[in-house]
PDB file of N, CA, C, O and CB in Angstrom:
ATOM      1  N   UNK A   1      95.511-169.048  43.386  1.00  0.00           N
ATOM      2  CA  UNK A   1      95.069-169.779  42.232  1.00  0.00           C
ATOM      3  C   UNK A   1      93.633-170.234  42.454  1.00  0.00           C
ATOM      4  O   UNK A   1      93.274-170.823  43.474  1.00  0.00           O
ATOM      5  CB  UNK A   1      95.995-170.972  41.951  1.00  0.00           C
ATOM      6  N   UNK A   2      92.907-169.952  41.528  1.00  0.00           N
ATOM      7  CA  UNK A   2      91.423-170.104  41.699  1.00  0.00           C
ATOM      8  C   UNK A   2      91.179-171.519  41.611  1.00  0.00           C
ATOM      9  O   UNK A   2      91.548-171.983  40.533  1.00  0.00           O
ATOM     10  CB  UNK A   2      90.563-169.326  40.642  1.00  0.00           C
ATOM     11  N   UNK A   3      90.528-172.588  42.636  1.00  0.00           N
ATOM     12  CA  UNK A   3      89.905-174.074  42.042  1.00  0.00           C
ATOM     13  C   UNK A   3      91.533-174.994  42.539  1.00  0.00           C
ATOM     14  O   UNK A   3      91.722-176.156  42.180  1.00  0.00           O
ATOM     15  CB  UNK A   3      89.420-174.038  39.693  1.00  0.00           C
ATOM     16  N   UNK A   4      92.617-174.162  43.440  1.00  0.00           N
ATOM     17  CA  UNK A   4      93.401-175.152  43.564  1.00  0.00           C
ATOM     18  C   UNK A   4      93.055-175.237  45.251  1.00  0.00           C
ATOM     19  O   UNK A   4      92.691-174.383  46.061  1.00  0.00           O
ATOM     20  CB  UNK A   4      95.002-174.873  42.960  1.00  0.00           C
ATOM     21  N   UNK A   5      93.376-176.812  45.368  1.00  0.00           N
ATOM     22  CA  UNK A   5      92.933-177.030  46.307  1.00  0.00           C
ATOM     23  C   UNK A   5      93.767-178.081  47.393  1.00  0.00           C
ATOM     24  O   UNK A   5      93.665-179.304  47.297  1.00  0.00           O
ATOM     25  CB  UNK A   5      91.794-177.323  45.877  1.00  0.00           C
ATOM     26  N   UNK A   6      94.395-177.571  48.176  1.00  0.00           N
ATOM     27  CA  UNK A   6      95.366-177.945  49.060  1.00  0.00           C
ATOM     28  C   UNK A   6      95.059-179.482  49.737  1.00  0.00           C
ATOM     29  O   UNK A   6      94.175-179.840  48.959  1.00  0.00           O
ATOM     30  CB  UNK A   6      95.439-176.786  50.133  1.00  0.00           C
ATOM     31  N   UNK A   7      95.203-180.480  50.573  1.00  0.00           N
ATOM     32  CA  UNK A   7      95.083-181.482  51.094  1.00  0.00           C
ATOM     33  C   UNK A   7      95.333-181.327  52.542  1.00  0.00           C
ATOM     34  O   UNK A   7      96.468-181.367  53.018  1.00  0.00           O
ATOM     35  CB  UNK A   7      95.773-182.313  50.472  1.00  0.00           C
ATOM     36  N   UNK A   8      94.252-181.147  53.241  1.00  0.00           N
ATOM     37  CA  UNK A   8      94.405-181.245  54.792  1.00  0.00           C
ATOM     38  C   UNK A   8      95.202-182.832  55.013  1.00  0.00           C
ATOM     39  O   UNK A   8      94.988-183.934  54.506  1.00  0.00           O
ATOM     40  CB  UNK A   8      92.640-181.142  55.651  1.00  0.00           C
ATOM     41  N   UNK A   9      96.291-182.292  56.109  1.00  0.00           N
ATOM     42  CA  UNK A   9      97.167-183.634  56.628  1.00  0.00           C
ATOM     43  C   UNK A   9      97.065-183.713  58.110  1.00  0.00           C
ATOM     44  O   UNK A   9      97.821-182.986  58.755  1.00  0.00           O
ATOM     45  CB  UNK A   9      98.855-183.566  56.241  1.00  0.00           C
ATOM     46  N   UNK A  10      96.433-184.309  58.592  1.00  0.00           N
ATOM     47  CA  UNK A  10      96.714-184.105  60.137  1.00  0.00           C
ATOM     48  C   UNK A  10      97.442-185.662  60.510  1.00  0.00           C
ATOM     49  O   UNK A  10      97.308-186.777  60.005  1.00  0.00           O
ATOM     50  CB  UNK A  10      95.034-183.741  61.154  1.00  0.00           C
ATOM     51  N   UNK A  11      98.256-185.139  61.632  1.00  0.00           N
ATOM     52  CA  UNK A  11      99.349-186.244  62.193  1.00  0.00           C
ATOM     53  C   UNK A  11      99.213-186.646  63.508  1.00  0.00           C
ATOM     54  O   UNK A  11      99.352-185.943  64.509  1.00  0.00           O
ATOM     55  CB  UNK A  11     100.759-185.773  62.144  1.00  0.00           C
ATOM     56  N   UNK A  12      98.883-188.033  63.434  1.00  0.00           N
ATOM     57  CA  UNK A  12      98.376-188.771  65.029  1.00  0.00           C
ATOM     58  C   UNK A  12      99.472-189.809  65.360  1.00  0.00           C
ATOM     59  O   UNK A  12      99.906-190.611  64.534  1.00  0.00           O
ATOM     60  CB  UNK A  12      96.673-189.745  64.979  1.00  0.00           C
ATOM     61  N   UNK A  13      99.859-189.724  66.585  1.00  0.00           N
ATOM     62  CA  UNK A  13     100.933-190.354  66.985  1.00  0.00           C
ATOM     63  C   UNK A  13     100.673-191.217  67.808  1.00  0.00           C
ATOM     64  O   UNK A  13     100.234-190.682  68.827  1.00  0.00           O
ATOM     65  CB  UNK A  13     101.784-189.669  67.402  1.00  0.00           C
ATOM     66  N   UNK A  14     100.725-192.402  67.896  1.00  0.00           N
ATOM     67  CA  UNK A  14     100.187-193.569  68.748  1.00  0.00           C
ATOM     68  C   UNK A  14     101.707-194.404  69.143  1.00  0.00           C
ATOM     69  O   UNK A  14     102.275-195.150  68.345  1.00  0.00           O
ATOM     70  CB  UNK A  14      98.914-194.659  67.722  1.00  0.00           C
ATOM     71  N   UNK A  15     102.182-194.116  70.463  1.00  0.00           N
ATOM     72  CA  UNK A  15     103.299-195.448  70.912  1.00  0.00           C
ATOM     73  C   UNK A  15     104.315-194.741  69.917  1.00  0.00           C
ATOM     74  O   UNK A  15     105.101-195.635  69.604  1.00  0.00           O
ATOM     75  CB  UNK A  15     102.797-197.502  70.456  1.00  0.00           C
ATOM     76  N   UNK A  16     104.571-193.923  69.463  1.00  0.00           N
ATOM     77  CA  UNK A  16     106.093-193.264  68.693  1.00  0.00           C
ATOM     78  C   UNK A  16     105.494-194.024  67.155  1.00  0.00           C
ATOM     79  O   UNK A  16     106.353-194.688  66.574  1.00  0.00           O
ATOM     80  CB  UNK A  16     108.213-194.111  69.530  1.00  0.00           C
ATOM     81  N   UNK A  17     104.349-193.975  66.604  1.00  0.00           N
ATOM     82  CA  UNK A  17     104.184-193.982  65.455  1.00  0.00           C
ATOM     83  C   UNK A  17     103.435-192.938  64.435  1.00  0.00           C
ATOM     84  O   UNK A  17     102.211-192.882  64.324  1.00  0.00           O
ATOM     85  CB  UNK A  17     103.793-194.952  65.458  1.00  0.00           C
ATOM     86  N   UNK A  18     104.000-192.438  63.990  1.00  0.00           N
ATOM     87  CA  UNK A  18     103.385-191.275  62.527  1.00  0.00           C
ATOM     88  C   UNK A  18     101.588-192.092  62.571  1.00  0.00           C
ATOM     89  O   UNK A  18     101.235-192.943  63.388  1.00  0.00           O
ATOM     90  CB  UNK A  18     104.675-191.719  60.161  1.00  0.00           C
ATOM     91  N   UNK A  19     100.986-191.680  61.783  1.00  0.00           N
ATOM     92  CA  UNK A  19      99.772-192.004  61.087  1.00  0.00           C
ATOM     93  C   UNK A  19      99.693-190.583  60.629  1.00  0.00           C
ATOM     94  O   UNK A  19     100.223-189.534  60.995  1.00  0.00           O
ATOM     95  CB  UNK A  19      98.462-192.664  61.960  1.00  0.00           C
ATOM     96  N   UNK A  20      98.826-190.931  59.678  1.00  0.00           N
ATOM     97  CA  UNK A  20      98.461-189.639  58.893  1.00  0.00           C
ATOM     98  C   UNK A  20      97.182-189.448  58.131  1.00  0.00           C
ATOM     99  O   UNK A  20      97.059-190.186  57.154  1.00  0.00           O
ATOM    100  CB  UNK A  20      99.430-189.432  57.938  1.00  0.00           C
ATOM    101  N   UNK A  21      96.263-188.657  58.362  1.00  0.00           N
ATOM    102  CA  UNK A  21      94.961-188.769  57.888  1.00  0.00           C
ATOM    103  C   UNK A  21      94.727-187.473  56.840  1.00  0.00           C
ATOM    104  O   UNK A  21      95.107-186.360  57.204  1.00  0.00           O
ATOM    105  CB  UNK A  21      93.922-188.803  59.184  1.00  0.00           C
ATOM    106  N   UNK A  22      94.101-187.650  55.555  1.00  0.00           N
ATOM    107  CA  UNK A  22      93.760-186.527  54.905  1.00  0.00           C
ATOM    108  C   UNK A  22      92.362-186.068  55.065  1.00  0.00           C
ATOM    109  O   UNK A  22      91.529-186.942  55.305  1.00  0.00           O
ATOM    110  CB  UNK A  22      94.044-186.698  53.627  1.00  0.00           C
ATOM    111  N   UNK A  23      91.996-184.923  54.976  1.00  0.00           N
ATOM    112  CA  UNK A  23      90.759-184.254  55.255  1.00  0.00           C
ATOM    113  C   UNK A  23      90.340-183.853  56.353  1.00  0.00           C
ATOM    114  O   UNK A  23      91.197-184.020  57.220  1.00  0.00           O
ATOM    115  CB  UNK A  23      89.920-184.814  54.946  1.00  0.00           C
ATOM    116  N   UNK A  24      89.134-183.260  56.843  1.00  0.00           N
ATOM    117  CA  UNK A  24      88.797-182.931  57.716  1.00  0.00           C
ATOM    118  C   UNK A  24      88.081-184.130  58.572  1.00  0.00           C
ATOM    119  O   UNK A  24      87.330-184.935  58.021  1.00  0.00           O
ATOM    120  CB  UNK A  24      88.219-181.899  57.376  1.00  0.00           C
ATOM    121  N   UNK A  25      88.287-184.160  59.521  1.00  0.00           N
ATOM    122  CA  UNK A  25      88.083-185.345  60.687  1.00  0.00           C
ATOM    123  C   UNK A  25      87.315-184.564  61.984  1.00  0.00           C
ATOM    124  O   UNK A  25      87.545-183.355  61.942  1.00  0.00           O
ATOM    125  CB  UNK A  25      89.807-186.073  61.270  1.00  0.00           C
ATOM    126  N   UNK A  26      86.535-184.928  63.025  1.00  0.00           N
ATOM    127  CA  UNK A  26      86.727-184.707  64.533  1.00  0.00           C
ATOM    128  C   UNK A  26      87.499-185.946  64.966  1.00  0.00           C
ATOM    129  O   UNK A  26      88.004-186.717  64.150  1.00  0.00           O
ATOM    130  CB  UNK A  26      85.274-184.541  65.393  1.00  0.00           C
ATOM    131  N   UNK A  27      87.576-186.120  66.426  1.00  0.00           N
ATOM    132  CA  UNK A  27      88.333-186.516  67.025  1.00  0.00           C
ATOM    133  C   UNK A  27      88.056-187.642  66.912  1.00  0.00           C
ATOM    134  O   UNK A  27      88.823-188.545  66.577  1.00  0.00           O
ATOM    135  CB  UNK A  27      88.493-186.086  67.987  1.00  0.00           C
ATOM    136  N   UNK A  28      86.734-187.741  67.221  1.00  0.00           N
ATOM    137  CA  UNK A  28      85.666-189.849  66.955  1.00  0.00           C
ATOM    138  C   UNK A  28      86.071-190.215  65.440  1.00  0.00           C
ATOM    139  O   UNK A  28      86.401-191.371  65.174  1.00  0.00           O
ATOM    140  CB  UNK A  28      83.035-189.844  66.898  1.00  0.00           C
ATOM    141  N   UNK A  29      86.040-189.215  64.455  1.00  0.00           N
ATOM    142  CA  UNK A  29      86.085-189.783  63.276  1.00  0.00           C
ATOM    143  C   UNK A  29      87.202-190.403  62.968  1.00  0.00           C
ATOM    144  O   UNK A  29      87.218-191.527  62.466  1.00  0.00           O
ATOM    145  CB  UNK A  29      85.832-189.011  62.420  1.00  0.00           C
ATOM    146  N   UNK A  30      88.728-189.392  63.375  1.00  0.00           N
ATOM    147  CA  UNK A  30      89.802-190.044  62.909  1.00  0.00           C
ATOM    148  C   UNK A  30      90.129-191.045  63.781  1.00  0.00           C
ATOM    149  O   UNK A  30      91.057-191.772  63.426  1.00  0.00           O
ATOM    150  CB  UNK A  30      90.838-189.239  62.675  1.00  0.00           C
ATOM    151  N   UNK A  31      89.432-191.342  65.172  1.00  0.00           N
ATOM    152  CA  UNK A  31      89.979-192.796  66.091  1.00  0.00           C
ATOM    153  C   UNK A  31      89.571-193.931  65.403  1.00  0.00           C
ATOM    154  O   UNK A  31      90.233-194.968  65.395  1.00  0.00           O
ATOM    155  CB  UNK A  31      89.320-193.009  67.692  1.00  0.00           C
ATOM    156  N   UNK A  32      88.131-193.735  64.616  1.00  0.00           N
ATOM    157  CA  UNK A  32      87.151-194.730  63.926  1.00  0.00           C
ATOM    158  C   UNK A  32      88.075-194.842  62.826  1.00  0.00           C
ATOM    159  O   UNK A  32      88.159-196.065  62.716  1.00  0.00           O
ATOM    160  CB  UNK A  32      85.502-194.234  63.529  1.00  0.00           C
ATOM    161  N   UNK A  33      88.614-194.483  62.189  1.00  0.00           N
ATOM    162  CA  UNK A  33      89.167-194.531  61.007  1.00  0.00           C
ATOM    163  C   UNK A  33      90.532-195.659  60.946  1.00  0.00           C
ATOM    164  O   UNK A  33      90.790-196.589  60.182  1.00  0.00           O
ATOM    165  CB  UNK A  33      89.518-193.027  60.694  1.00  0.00           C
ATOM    166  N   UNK A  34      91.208-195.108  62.081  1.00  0.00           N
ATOM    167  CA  UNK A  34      92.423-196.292  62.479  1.00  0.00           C
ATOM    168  C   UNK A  34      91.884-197.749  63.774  1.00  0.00           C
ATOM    169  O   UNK A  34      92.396-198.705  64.356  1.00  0.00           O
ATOM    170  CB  UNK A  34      93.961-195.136  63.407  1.00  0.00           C
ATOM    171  N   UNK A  35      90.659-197.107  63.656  1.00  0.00           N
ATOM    172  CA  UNK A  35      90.042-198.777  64.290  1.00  0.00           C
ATOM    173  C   UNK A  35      90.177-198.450  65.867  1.00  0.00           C
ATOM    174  O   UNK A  35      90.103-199.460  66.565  1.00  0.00           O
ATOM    175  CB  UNK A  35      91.273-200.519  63.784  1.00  0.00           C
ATOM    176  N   UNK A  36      90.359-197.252  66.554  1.00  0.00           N
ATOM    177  CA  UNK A  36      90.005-197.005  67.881  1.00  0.00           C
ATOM    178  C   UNK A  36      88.327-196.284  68.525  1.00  0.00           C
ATOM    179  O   UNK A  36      87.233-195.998  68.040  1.00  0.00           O
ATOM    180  CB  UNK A  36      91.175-196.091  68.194  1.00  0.00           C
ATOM    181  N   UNK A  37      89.007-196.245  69.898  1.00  0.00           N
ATOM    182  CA  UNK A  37      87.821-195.615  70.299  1.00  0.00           C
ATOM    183  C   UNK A  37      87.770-194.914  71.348  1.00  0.00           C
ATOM    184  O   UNK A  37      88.132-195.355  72.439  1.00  0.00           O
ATOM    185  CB  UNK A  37      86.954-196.350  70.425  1.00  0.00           C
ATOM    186  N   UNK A  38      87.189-193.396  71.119  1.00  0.00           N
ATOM    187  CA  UNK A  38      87.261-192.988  72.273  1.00  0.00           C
ATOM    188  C   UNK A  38      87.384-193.063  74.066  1.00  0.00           C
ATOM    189  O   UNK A  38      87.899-192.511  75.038  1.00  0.00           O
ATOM    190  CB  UNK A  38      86.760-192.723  71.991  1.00  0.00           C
ATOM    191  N   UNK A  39      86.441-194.250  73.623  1.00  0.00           N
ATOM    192  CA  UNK A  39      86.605-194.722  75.499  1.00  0.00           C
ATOM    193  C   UNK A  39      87.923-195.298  75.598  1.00  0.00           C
ATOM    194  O   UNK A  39      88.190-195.749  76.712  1.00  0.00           O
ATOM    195  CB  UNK A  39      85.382-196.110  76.202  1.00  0.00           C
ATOM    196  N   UNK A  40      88.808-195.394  74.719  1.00  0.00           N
ATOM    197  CA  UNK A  40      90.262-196.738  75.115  1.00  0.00           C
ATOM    198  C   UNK A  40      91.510-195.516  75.073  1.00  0.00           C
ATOM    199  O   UNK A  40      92.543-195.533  75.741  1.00  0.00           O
ATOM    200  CB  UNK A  40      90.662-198.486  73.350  1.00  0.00           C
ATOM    201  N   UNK A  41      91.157-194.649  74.256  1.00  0.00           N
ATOM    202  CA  UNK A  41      92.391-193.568  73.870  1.00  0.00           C
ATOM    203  C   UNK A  41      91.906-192.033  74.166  1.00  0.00           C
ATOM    204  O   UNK A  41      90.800-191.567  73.895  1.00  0.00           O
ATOM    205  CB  UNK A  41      92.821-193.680  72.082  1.00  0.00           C
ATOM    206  N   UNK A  42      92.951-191.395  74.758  1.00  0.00           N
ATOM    207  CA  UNK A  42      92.673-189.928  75.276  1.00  0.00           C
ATOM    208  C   UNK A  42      93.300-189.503  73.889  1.00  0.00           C
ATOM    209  O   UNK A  42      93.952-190.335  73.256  1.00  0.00           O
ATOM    210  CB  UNK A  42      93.490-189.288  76.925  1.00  0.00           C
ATOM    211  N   UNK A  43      93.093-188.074  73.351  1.00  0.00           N
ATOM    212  CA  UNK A  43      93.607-187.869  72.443  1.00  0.00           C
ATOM    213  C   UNK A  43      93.966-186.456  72.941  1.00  0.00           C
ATOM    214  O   UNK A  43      93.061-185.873  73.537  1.00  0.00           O
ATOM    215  CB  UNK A  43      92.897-188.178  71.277  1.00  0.00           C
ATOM    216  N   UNK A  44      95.316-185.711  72.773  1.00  0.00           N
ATOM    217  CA  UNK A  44      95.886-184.584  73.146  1.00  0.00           C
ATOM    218  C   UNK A  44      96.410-183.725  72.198  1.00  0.00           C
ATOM    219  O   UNK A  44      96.640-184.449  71.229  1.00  0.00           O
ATOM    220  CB  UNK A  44      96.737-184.838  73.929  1.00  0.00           C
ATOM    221  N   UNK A  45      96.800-182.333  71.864  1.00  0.00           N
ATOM    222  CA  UNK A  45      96.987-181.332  71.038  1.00  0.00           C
ATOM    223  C   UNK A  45      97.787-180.385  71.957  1.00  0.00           C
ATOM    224  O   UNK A  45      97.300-179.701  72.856  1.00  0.00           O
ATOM    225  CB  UNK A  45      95.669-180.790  70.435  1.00  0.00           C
ATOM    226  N   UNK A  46      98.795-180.432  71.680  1.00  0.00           N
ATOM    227  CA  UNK A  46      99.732-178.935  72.255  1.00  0.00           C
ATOM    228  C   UNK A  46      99.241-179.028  73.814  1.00  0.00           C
ATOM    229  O   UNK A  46      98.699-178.104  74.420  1.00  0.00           O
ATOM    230  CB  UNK A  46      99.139-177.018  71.360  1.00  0.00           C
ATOM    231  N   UNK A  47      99.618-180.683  74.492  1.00  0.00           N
ATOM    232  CA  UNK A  47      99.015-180.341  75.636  1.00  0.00           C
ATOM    233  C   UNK A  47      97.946-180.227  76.083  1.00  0.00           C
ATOM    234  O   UNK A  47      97.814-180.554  77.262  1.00  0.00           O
ATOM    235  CB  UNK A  47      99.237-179.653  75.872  1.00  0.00           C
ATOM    236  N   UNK A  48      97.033-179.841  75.511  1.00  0.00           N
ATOM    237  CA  UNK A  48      95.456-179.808  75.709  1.00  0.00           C
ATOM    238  C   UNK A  48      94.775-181.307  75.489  1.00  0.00           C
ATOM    239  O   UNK A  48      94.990-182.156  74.623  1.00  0.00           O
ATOM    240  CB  UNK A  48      94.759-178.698  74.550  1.00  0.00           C
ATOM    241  N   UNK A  49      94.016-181.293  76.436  1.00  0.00           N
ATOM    242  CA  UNK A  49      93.199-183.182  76.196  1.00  0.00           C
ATOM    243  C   UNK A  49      91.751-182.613  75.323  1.00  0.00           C
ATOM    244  O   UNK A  49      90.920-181.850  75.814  1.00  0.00           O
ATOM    245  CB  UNK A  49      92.476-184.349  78.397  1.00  0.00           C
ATOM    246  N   UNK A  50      91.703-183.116  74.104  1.00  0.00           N
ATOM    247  CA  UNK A  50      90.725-182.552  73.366  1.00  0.00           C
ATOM    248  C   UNK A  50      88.817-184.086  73.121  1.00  0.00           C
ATOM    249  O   UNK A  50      88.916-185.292  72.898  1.00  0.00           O
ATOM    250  CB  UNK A  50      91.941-182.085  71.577  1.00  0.00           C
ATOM    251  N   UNK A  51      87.833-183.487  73.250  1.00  0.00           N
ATOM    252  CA  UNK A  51      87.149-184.601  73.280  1.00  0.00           C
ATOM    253  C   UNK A  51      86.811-184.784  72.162  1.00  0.00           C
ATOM    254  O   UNK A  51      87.238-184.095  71.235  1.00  0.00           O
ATOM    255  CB  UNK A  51      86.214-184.684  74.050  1.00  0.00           C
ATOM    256  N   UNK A  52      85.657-186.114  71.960  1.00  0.00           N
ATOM    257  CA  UNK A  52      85.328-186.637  70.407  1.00  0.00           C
ATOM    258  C   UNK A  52      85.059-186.055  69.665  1.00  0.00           C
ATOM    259  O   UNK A  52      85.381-186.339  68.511  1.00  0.00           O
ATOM    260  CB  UNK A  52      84.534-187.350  70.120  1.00  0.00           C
ATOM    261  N   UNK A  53      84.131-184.644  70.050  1.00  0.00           N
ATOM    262  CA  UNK A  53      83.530-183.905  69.265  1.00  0.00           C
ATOM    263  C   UNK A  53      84.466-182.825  68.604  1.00  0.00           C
ATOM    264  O   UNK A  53      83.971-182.252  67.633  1.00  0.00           O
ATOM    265  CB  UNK A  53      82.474-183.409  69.957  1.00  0.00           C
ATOM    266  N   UNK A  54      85.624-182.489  68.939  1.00  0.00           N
ATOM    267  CA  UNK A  54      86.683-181.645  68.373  1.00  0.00           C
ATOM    268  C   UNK A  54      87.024-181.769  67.146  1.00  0.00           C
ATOM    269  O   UNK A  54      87.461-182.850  66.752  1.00  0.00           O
ATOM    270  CB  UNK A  54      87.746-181.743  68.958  1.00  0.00           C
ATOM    271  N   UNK A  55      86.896-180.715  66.314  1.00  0.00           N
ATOM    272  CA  UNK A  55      87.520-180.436  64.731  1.00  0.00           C
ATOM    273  C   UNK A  55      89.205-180.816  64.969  1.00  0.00           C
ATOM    274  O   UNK A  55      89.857-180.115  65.742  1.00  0.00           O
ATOM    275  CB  UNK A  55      87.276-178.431  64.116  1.00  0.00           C
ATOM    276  N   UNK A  56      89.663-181.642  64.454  1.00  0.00           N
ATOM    277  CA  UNK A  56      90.929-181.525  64.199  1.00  0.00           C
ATOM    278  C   UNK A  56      91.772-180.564  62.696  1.00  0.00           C
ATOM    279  O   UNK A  56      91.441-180.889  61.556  1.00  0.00           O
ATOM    280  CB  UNK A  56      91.152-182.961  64.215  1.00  0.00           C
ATOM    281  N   UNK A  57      92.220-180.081  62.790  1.00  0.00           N
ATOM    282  CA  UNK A  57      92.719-178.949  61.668  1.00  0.00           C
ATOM    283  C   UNK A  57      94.086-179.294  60.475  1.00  0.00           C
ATOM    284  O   UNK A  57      94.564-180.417  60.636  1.00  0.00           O
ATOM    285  CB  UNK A  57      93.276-177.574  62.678  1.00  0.00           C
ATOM    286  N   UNK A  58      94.510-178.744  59.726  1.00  0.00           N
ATOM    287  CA  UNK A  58      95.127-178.523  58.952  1.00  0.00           C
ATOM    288  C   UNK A  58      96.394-178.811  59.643  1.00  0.00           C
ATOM    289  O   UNK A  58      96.347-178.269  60.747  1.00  0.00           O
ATOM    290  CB  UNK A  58      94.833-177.421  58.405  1.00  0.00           C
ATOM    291  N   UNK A  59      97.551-179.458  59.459  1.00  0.00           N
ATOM    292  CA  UNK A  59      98.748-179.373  60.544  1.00  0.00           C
ATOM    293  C   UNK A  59      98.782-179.929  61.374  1.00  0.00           C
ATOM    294  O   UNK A  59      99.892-180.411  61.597  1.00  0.00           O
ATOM    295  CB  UNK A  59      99.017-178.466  61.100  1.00  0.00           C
ATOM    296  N   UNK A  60      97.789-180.225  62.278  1.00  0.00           N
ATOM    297  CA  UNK A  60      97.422-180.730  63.486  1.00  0.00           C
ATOM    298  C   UNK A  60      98.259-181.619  63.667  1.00  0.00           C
ATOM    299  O   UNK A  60      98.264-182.488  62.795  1.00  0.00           O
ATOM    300  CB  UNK A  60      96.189-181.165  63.637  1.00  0.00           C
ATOM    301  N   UNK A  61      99.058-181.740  64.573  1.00  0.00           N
ATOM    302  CA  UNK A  61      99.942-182.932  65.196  1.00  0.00           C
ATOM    303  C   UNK A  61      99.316-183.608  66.474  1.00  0.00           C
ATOM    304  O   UNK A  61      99.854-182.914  67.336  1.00  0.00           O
ATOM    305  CB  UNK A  61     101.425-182.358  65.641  1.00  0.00           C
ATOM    306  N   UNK A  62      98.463-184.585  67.223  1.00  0.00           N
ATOM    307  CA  UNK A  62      98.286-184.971  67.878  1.00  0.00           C
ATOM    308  C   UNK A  62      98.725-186.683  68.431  1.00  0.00           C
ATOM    309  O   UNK A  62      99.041-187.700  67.814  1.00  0.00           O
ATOM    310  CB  UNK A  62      97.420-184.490  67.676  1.00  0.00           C
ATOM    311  N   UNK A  63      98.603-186.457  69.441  1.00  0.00           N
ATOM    312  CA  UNK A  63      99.071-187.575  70.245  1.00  0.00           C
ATOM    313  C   UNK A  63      98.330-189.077  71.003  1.00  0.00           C
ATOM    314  O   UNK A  63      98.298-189.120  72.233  1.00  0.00           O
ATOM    315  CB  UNK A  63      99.528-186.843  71.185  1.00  0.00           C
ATOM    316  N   UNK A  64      97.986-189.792  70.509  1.00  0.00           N
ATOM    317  CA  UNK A  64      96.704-190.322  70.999  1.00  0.00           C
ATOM    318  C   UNK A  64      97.694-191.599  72.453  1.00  0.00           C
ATOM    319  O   UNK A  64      98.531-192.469  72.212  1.00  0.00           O
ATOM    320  CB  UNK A  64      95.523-191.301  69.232  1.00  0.00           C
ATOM    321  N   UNK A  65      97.218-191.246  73.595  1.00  0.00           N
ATOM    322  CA  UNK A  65      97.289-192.192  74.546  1.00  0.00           C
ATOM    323  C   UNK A  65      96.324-193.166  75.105  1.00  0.00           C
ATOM    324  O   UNK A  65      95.326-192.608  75.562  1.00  0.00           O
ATOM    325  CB  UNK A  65      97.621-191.645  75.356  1.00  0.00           C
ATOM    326  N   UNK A  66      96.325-194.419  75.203  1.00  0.00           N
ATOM    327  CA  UNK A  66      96.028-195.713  75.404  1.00  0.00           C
ATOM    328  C   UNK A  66      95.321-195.719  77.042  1.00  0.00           C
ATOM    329  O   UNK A  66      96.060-195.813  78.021  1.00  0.00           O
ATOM    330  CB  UNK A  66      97.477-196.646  75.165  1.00  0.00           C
ATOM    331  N   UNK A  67      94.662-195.670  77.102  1.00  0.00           N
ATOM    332  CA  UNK A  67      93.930-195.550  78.538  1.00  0.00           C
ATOM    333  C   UNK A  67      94.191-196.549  79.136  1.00  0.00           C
ATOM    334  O   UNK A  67      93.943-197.542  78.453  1.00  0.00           O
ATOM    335  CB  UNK A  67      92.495-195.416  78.621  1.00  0.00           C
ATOM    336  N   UNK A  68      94.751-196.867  80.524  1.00  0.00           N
ATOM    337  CA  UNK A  68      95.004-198.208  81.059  1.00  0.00           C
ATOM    338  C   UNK A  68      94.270-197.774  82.267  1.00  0.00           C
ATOM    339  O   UNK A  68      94.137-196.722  82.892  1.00  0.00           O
ATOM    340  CB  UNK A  68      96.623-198.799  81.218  1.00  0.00           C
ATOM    341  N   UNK A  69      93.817-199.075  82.358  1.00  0.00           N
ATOM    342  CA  UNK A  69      92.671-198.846  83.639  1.00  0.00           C
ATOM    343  C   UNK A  69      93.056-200.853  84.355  1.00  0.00           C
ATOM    344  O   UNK A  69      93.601-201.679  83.622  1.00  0.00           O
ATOM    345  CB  UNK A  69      90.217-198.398  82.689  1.00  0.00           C
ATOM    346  N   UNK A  70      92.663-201.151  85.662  1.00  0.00           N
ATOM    347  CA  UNK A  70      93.365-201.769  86.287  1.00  0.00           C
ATOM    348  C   UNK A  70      91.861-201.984  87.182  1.00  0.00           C
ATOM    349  O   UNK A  70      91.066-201.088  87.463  1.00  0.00           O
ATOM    350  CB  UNK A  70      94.821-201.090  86.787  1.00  0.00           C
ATOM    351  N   UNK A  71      91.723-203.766  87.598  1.00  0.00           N
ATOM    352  CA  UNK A  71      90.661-203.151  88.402  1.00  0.00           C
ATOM    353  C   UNK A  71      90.851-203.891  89.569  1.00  0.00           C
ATOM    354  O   UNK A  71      91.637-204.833  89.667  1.00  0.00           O
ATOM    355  CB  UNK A  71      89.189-203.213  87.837  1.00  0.00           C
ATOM    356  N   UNK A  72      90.034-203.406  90.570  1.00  0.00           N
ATOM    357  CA  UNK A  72      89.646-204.083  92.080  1.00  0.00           C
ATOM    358  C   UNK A  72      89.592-205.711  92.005  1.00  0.00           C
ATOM    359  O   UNK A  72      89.119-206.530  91.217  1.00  0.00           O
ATOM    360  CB  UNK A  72      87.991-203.522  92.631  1.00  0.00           C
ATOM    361  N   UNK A  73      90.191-205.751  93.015  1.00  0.00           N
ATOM    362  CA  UNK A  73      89.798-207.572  93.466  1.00  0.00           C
ATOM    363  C   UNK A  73      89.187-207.742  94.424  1.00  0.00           C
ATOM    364  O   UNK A  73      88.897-208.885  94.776  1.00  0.00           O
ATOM    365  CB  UNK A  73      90.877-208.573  93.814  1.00  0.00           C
TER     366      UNK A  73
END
């Protein structure tokens, strides 16, 4: 169909929660969007650790983990 135009959904999972973003994003954009940030959250895809600059796609199911860091006394 000419002029129809589908809705990119990509799905980020934080702590066993859905989120869901429409459009095209990289990786910085959609952390910025739910109020994170790269330096605090690794973000992963089918296993793969993907960085800020990564296109996230159509479908995309990713996983965002919480960086815990611990320090010296």
């Amino acid at each position: 169909m000419k002029g129809f135009q589908r809705n990119v959904t990509i799905t980020l999972i934080l702590r066993k929660k859905e989120q869901y973003l429409e459009g095209t994003h990289t990786v910085q954009q959609a952390l910025e969007e739910l109020g994170l940030s790269p330096e605090t959250h690794l973000v992963v895809r089918d296993g793969v650790l993907l960085n800020e600059h990564e296109p996230l796609k159509d479908g995309d199911v990713v996983k965002l983990v919480p960086v815990i860091s611990g320090g010296a006394q």
